[in-house]
FILOGU-464368 format. One record per residue: x, y, z of N, C-alpha, C in turn; residue number from 1. Coordinates in pm, whole numbers. Layout:
BEGIN
GUTI     n_u     n_v     n_w    ca_u    ca_v    ca_w     c_u     c_v     c_w  seq
GUTI       X       Y       Z       X       Y       Z       X       Y       Z  NUM
...
***
This chain:
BEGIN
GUTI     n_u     n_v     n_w    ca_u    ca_v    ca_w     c_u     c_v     c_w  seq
GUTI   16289  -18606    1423   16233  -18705    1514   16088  -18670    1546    1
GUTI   16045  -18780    1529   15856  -18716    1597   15804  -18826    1726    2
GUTI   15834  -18734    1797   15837  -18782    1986   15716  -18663    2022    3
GUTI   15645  -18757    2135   15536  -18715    2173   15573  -18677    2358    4
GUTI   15469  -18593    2408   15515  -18629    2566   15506  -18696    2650    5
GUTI   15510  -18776    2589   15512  -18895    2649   15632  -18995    2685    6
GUTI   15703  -18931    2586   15875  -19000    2562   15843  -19101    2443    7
GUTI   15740  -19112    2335   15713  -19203    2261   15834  -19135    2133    8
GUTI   15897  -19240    2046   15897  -19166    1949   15833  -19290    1850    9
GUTI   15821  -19198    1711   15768  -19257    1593   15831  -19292    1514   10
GUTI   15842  -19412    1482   15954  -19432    1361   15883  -19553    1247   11
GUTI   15743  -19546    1261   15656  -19653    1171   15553  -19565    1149   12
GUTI   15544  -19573     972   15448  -19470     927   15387  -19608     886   13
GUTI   15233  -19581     897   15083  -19615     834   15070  -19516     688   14
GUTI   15048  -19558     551   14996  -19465     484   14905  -19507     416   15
GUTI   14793  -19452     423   14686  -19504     330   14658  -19455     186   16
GUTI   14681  -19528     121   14659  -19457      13   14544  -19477     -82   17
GUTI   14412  -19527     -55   14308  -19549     -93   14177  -19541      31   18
GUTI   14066  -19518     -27   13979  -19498     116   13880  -19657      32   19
GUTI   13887  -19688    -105   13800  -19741    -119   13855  -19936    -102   20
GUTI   13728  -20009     -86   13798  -20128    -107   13658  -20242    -181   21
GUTI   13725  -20330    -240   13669  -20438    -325   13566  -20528    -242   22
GUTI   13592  -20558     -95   13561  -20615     -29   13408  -20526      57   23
GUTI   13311  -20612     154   13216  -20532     244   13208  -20577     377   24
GUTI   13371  -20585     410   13374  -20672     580   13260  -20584     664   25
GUTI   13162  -20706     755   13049  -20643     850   13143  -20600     928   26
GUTI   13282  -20596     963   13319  -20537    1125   13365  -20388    1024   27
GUTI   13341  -20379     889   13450  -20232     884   13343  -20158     807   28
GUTI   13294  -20207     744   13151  -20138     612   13026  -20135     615   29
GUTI   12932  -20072     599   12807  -20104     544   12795  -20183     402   30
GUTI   12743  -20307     399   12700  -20352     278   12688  -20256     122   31
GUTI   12627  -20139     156   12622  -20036      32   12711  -19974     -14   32
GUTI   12836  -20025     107   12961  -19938      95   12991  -19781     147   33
GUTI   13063  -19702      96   13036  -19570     180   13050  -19476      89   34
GUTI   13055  -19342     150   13084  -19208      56   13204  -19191      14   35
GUTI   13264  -19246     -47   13433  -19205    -115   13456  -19097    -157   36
GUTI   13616  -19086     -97   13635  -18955     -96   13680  -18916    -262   37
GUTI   13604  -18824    -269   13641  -18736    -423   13779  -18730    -483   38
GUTI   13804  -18736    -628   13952  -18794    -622   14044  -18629    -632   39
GUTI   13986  -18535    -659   14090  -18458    -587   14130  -18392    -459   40
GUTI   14073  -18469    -360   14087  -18472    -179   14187  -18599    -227   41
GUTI   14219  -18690    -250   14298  -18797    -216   14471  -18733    -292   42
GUTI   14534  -18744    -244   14672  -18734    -237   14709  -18783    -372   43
GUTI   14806  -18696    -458   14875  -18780    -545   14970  -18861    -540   44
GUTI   15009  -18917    -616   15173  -19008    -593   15245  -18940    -583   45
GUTI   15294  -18841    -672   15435  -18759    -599   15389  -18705    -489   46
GUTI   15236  -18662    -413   15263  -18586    -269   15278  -18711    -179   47
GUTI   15212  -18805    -186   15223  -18936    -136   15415  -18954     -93   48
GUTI   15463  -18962    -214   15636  -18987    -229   15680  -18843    -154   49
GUTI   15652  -18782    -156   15713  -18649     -84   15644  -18625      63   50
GUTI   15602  -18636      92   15553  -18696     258   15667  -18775     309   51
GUTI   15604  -18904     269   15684  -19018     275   15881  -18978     277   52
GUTI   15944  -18895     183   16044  -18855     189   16093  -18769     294   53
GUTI   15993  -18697     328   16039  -18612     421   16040  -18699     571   54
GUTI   15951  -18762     563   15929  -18838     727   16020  -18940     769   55
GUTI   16065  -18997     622   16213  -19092     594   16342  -19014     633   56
GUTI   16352  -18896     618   16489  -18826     582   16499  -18719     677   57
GUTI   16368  -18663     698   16399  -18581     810   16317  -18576     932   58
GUTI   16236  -18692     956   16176  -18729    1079   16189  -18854    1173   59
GUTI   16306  -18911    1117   16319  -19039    1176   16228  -19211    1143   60
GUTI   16144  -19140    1017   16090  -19312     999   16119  -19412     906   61
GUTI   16160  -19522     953   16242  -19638     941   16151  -19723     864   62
GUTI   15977  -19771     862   15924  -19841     854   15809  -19819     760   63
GUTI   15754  -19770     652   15670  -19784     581   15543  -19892     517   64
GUTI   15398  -19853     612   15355  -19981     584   15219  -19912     483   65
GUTI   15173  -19967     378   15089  -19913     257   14969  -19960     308   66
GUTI   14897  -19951     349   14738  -19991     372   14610  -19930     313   67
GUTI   14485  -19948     295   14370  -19875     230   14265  -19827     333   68
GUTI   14161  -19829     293   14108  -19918     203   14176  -20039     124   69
GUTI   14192  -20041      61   14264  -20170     -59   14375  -20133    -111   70
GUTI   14514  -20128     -54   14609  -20062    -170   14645  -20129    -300   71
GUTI   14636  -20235    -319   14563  -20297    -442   14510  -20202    -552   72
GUTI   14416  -20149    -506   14308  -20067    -622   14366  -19949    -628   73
GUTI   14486  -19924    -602   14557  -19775    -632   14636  -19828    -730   74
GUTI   14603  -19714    -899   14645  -19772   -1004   14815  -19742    -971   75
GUTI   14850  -19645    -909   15049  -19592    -936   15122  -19666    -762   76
GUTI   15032  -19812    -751   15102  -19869    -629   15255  -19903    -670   77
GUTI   15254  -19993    -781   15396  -20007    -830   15525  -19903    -805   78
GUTI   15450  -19823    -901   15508  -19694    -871   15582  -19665    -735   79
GUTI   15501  -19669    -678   15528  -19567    -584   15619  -19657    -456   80
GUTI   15640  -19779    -441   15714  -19859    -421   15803  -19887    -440   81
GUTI   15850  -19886    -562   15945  -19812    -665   16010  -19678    -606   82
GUTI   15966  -19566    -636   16069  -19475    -597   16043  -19435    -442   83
GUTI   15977  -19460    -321   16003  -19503    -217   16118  -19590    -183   84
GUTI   16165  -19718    -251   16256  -19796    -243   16373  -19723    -262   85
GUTI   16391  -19589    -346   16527  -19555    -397   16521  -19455    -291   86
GUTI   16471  -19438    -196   16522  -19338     -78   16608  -19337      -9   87
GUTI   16667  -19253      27   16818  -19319     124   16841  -19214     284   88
GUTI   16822  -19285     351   16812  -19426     409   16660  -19481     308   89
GUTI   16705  -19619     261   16594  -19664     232   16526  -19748     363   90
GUTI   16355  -19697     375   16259  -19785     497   16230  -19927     428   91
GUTI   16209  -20000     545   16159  -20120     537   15991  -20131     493   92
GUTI   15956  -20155     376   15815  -20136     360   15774  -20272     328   93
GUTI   15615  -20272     378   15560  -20364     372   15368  -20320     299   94
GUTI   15265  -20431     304   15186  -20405     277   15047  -20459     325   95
GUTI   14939  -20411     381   14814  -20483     401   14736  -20491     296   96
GUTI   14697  -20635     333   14643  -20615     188   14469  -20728     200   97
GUTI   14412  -20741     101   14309  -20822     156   14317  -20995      64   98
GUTI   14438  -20924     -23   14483  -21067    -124   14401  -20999    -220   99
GUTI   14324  -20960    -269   14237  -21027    -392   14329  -20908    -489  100
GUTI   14360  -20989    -574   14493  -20935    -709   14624  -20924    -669  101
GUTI   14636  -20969    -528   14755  -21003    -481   14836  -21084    -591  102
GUTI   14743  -21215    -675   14860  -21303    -768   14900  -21255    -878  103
GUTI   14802  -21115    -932   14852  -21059    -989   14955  -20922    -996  104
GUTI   15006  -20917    -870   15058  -20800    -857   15192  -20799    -764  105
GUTI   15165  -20978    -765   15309  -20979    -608   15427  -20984    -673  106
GUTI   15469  -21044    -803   15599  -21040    -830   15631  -20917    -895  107
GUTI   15547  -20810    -926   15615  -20655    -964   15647  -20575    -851  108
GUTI   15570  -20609    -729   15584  -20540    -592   15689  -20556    -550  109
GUTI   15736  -20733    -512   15879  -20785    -486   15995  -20717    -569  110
GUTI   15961  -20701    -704   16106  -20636    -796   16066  -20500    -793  111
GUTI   15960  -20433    -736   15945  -20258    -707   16020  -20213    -604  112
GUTI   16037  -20317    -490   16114  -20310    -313   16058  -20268    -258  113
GUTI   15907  -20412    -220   15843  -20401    -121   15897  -20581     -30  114
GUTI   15906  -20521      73   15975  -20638     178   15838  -20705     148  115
GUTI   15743  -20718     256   15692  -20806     298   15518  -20787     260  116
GUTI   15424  -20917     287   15276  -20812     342   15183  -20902     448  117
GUTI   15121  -20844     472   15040  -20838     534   14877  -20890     447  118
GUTI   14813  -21019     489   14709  -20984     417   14574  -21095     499  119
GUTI   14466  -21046     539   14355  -21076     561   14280  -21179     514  120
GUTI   14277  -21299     596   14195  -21371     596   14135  -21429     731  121
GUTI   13984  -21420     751   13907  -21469     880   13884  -21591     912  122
GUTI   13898  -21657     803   13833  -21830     782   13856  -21872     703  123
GUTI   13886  -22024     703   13911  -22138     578   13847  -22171     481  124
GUTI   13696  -22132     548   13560  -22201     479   13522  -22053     410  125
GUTI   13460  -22094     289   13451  -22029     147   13309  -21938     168  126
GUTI   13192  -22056     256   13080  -21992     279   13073  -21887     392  127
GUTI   13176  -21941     503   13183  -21811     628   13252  -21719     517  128
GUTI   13349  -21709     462   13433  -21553     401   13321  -21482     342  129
GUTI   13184  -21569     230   13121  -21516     184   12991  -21395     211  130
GUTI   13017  -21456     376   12884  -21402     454   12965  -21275     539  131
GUTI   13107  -21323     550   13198  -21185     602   13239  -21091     552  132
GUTI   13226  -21088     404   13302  -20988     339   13191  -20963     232  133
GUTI   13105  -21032     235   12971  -21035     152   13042  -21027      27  134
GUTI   13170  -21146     -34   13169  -21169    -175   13236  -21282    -170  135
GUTI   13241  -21323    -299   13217  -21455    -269   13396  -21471    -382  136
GUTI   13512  -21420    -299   13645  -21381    -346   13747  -21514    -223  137
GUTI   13708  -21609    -152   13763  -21689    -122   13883  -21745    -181  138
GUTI   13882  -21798    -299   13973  -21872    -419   14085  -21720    -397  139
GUTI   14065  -21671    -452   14133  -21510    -486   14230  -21482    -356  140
GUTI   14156  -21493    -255   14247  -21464    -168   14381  -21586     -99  141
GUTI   14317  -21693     -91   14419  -21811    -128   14504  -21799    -251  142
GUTI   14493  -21806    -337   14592  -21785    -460   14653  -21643    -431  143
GUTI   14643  -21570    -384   14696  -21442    -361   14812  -21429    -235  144
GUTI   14754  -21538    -167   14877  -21544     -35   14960  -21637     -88  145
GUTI   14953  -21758    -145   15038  -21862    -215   15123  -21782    -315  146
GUTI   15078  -21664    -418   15165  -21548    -496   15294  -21458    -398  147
GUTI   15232  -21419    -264   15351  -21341    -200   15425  -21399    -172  148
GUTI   15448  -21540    -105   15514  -21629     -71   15613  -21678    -208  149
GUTI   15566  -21717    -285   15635  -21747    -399   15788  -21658    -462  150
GUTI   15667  -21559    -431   15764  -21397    -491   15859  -21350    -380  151
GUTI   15848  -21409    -266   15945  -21387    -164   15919  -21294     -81  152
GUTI   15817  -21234     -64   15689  -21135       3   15726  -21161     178  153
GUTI   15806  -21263     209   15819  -21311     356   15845  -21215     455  154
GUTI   15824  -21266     583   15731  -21351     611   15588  -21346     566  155
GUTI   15534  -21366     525   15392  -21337     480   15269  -21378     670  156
GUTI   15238  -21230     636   15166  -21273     745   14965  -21234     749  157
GUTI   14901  -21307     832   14774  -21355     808   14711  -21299     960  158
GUTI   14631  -21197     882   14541  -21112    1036   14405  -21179    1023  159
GUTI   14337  -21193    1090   14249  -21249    1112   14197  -21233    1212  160
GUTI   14030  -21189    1180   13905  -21107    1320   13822  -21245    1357  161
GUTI   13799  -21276    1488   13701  -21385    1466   13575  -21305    1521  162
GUTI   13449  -21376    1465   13339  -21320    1532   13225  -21428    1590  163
GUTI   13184  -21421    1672   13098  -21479    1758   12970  -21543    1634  164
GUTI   12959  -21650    1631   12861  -21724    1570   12866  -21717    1417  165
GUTI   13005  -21684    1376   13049  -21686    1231   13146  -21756    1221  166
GUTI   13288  -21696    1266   13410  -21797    1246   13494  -21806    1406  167
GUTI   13384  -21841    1532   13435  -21787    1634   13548  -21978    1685  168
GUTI   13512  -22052    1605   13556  -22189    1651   13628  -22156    1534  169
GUTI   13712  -22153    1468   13870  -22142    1388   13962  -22167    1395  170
GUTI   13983  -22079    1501   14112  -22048    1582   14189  -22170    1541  171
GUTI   14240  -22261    1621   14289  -22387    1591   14288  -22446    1428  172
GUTI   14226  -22421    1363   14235  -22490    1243   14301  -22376    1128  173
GUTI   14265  -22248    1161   14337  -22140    1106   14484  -22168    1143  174
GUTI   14557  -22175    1217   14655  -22182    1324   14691  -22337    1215  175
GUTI   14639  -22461    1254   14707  -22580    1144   14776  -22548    1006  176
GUTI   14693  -22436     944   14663  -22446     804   14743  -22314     796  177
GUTI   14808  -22245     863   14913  -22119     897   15056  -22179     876  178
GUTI   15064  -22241     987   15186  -22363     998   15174  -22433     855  179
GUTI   15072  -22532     808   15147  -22591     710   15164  -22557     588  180
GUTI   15124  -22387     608   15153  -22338     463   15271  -22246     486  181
GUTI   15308  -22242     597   15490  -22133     633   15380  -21997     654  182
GUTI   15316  -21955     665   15261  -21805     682   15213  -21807     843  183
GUTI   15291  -21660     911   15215  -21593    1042   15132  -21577    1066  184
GUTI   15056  -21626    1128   14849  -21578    1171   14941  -21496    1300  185
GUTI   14835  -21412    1257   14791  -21319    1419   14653  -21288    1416  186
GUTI   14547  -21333    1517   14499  -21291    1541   14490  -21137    1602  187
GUTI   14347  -21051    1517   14311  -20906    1627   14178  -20917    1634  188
GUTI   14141  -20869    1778   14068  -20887    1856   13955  -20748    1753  189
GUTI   13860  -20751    1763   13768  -20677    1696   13791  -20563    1770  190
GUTI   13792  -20439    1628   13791  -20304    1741   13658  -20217    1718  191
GUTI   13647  -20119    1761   13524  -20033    1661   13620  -19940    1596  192
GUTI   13575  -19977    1518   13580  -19899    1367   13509  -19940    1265  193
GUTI   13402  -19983    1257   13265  -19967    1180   13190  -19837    1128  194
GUTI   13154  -19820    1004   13129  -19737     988   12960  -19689    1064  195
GUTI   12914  -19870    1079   12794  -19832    1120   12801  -19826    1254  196
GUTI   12891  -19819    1330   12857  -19855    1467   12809  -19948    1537  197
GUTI   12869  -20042    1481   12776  -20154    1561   12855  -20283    1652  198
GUTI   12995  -20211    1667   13048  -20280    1741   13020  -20252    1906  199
GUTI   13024  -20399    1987   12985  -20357    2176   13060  -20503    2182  200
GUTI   13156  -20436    2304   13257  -20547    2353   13181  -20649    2442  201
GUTI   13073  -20605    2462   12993  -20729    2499   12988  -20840    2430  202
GUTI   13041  -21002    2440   13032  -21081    2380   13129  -21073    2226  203
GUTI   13189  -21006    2201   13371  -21039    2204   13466  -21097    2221  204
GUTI   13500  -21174    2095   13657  -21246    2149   13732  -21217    2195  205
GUTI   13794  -21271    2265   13912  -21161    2337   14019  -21240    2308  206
GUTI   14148  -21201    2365   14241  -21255    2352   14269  -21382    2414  207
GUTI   14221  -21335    2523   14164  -21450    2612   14103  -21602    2558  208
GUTI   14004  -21549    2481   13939  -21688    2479   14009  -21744    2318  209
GUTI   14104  -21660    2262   14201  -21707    2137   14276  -21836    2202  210
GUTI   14360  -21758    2287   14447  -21837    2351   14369  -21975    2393  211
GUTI   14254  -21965    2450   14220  -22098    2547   14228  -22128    2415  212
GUTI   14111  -22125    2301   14108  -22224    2211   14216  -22257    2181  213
GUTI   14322  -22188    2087   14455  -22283    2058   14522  -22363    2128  214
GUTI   14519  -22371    2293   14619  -22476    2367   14484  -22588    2373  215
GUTI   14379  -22613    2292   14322  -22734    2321   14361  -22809    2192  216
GUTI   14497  -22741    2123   14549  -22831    1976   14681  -22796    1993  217
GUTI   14744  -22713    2084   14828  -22661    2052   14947  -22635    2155  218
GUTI   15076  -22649    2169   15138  -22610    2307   15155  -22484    2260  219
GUTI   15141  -22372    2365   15172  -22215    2340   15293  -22185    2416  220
GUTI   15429  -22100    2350   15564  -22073    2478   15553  -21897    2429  221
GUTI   15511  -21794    2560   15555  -21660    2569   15632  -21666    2471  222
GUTI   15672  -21584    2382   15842  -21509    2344   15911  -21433    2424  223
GUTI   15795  -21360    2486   15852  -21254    2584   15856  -21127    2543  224
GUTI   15811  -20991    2597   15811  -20868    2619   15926  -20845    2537  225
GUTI   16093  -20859    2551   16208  -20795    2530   16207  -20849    2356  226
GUTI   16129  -20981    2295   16158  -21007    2168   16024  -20907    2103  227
GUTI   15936  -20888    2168   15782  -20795    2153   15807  -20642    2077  228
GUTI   15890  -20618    2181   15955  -20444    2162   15791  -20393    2171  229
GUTI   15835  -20253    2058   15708  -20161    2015   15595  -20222    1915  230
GUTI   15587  -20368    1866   15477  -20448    1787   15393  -20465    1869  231
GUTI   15273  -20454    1769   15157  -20502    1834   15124  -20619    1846  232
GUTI   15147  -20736    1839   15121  -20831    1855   15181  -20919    1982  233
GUTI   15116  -20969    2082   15247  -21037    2180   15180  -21194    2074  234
GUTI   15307  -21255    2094   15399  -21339    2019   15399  -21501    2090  235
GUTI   15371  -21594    2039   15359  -21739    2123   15459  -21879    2016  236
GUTI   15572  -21893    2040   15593  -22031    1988   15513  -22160    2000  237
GUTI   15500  -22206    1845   15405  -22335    1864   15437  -22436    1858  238
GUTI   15417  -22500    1986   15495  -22625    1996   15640  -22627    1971  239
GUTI   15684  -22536    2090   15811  -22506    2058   15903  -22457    1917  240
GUTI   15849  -22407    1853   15854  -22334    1713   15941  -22480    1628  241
GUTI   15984  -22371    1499   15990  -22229    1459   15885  -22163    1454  242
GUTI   15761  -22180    1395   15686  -22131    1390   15590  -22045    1520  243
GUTI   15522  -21921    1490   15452  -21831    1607   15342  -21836    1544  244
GUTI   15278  -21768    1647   15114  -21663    1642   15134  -21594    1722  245
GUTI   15067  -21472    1656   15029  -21371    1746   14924  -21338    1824  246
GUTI   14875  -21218    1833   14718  -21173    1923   14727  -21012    1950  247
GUTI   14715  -20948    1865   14692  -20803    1908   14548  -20763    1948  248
GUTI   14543  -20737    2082   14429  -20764    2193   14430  -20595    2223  249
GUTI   14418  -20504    2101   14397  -20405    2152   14300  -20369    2233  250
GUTI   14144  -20424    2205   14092  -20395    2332   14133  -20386    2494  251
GUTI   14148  -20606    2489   14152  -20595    2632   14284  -20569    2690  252
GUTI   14401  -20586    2602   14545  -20565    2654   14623  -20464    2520  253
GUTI   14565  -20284    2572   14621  -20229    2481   14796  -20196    2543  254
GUTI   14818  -20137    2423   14977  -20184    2420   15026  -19994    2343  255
GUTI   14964  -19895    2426   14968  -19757    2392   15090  -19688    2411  256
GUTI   15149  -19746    2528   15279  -19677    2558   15388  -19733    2501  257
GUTI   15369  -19832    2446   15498  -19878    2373   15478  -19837    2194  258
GUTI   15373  -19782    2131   15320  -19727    2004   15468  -19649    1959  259
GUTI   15480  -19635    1853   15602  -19629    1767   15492  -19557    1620  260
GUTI   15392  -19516    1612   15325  -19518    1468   15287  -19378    1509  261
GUTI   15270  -19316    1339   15159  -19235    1284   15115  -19267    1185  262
GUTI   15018  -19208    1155   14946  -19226    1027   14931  -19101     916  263
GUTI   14917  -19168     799   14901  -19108     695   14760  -19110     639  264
GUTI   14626  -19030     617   14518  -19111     540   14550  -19056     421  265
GUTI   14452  -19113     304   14416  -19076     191   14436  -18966     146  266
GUTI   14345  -18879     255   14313  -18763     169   14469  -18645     277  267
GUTI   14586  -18685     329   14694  -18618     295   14635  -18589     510  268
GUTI   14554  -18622     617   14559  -18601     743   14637  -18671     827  269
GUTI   14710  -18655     909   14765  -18667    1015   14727  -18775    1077  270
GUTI   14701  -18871    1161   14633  -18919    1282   14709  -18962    1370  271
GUTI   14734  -18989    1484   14818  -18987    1614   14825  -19090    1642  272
GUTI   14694  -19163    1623   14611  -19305    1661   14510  -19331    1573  273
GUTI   14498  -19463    1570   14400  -19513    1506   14213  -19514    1519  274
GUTI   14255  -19473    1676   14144  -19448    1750   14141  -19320    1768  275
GUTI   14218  -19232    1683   14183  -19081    1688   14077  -19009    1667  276
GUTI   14046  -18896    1706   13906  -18820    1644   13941  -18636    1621  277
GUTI   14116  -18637    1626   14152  -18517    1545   14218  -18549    1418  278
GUTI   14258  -18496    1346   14345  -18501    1224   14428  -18355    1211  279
GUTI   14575  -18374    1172   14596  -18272    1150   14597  -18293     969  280
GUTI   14607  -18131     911   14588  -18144     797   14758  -18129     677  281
GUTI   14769  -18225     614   14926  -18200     586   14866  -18167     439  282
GUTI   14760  -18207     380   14751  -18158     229   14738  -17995     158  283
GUTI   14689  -17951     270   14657  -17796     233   14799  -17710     225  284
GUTI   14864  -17793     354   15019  -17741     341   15028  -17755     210  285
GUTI   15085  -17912     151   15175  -17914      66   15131  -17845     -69  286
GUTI   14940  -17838     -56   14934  -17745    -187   14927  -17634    -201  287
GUTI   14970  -17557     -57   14962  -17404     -68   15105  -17409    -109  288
GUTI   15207  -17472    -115   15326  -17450    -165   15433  -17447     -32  289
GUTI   15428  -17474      76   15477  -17505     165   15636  -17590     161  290
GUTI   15733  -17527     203   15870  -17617     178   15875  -17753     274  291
GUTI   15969  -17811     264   15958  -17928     320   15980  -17925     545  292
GUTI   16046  -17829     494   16075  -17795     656   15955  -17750     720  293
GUTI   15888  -17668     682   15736  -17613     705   15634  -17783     762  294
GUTI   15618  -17858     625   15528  -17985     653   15608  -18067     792  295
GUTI   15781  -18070     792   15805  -18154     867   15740  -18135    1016  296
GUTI   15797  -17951    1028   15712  -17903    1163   15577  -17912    1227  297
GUTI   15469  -17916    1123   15369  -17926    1133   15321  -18097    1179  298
GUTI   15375  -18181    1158   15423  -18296    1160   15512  -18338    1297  299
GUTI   15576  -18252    1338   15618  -18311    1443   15507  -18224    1578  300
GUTI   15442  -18105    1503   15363  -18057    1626   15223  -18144    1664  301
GUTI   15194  -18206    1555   15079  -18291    1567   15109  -18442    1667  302
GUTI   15202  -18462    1653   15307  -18577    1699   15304  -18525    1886  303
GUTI   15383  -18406    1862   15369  -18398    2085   15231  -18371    2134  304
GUTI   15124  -18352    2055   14973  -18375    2112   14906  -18485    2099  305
GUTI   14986  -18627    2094   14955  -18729    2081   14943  -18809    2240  306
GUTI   14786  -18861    2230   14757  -18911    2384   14804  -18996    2429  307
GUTI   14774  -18997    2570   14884  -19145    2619   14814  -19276    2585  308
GUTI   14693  -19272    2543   14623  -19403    2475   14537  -19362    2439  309
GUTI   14426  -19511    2362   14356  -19495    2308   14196  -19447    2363  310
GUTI   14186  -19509    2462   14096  -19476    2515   14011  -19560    2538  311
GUTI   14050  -19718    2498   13914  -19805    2469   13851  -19858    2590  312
GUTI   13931  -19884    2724   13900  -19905    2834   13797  -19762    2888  313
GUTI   13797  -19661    2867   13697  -19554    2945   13577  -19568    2921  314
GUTI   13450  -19584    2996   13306  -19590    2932   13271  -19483    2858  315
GUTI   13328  -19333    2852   13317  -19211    2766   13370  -19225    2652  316
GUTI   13457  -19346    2591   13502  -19365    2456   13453  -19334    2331  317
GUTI   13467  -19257    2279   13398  -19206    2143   13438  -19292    2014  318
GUTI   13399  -19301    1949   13417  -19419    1800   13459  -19285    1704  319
GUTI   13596  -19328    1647   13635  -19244    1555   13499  -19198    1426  320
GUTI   13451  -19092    1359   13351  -19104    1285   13428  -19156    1187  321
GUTI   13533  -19173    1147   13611  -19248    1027   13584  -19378    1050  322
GUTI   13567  -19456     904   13562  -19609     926   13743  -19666     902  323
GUTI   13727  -19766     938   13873  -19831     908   13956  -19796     772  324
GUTI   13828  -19812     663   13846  -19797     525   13927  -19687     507  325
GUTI   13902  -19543     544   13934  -19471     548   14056  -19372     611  326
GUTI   14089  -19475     735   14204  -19474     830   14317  -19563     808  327
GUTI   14354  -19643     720   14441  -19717     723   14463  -19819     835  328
GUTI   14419  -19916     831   14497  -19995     937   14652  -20048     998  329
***
């Protein structure tokens, strides 16, 4: 079990298994991109699968979610989905993704035994994505969410950042075009994790002003806290469902004490939080030759020095020096 003192326990692993990605979102990259990490700092697939096994089998986690940078651009993703799936207890895994080779890659994922994914889009319009992600992969990512769905990838769900004088009027038409294609939008509220620093909650969407916009198209009904649990997202029926949206408002309404996660990065560290600025180190273990009981411990000691939040409300808040890319979302 990996319980913190807090009374938290963990039972949803983050693993990243790429630092790099195809895309140059302004809220996560510098345009030039960044320093990637060297490929023998990044984790192999069997240490990747042997992590992952141990945290399945002898730490209590239920939930496996693959994130990058791009897990896309990791050539042994199949793979490793694949014999993750044959674990027993087998976890529920899923994937973030940004779509682009999503149509080529969703129906081997679905027959590898990956449940569901997760995948990124900010806007409808071809010229805002182009100026957000600085490429011009619009088409790609539509055909890529229409592929998970197909392949049975469900629920397929749709995160989406808005930003002030780019795609900050959306909301509502993202939300139409969610519904009439069967896929979950959730909005998240912008965090820092830029590599350049250049996020200030000054003038920020908030959750707040999500919500106003959608009830000027939209009836919104609570779900309620008890259907919420440990997810990040609080949850709204539209127009009396079936269909929802979400809003993970980590800024203004973080949601720390109910956290259920650790993380895995790339290169084989620890993180507690996403908004962390320690790491513990699990790769040096596993290549000094370390048995499995050894990594689990080390693993659950990193786990009870885990804070009671993130920190984003304190004016002393420090910005992880990791960019998103590199942390898994």
């Amino acid at each position: 079990m990996l319980i913190d003192t807090y009374g938290r326990v963990a039972t949803d692993l983050r693993v990243s298994l790429t630092d790099r990605c195809n895309l140059r979102c302004t809220y996560c990259m510098p345009e030039e991109g960044l320093q990637w990490l060297a490929k023998p700092d990044l984790l192999t697939d069997d240490e990747i699968v042997r992590l992952i096994d141990i945290a399945v089998t002898s730490l209590g986690i239920e939930e496996v979610r693959f994130t990058g940078g791009e897990p896309l651009l990791r050539p042994g993703l199949v793979g490793i989905v694949e014999r993750v799936a044959a674990l027993a207890p087998r976890p529920q895994m899923s994937l973030t993704t940004n779509g682009i080779g999503l149509k080529r890659t969703a129906a081997a994922l679905k027959a590898a035994g990956l449940d569901r994914v997760n995948v990124s889009l900010d806007t409808l319009r071809p010229d805002v994505f182009k100026t957000l992600t600085r490429r011009d992969r619009h088409k790609d990512v539509i055909e890529g969410l229409d592929a998970a769905r197909d392949a049975g990838l469900t629920p397929v769900k749709v995160n989406s950042v808005l930003m002030p004088g780019l795609n900050g009027d959306e909301a509502p038409d993202l939300l139409a075009w969610a519904v009439e294609h069967d896929y979950e939008l959730r909005f998240i509220e912008q965090m820092p994790l830029d590599a350049q620093h250049g996020w200030k909650r000054d003038g920020m969407i908030t959750a707040g002003d999500i919500l106003t916009s959608l009830r000027t198209r939209f009836e919104l009904t609570p779900e309620g806290e008890e259907k919420r649990g440990s997810a990040p997202a609080e949850r709204w029926l539209v127009d009396g469902g079936p269909h929802v949206v979400g809003v993970i408002a980590s800024v203004t309404r973080p949601f720390c004490a109910a956290c259920d996660r650790t993380r895995l990065t790339a290169d084989g560290q620890i993180r507690t939080c996403l908004f962390a600025t320690e790491e513990t180190d699990l790769r040096a273990a596993l290549r000094s030759g370390a048995p499995d009981e050894e990594i689990a411990r080390i693993w659950r000691l990193a786990m009870w020095g885990k804070k009671a939040g993130a920190g984003l409300d304190d004016p002393s808040f420090v910005q992880p020096d990791r960019p998103m890319s590199a942390i898994g979302g």
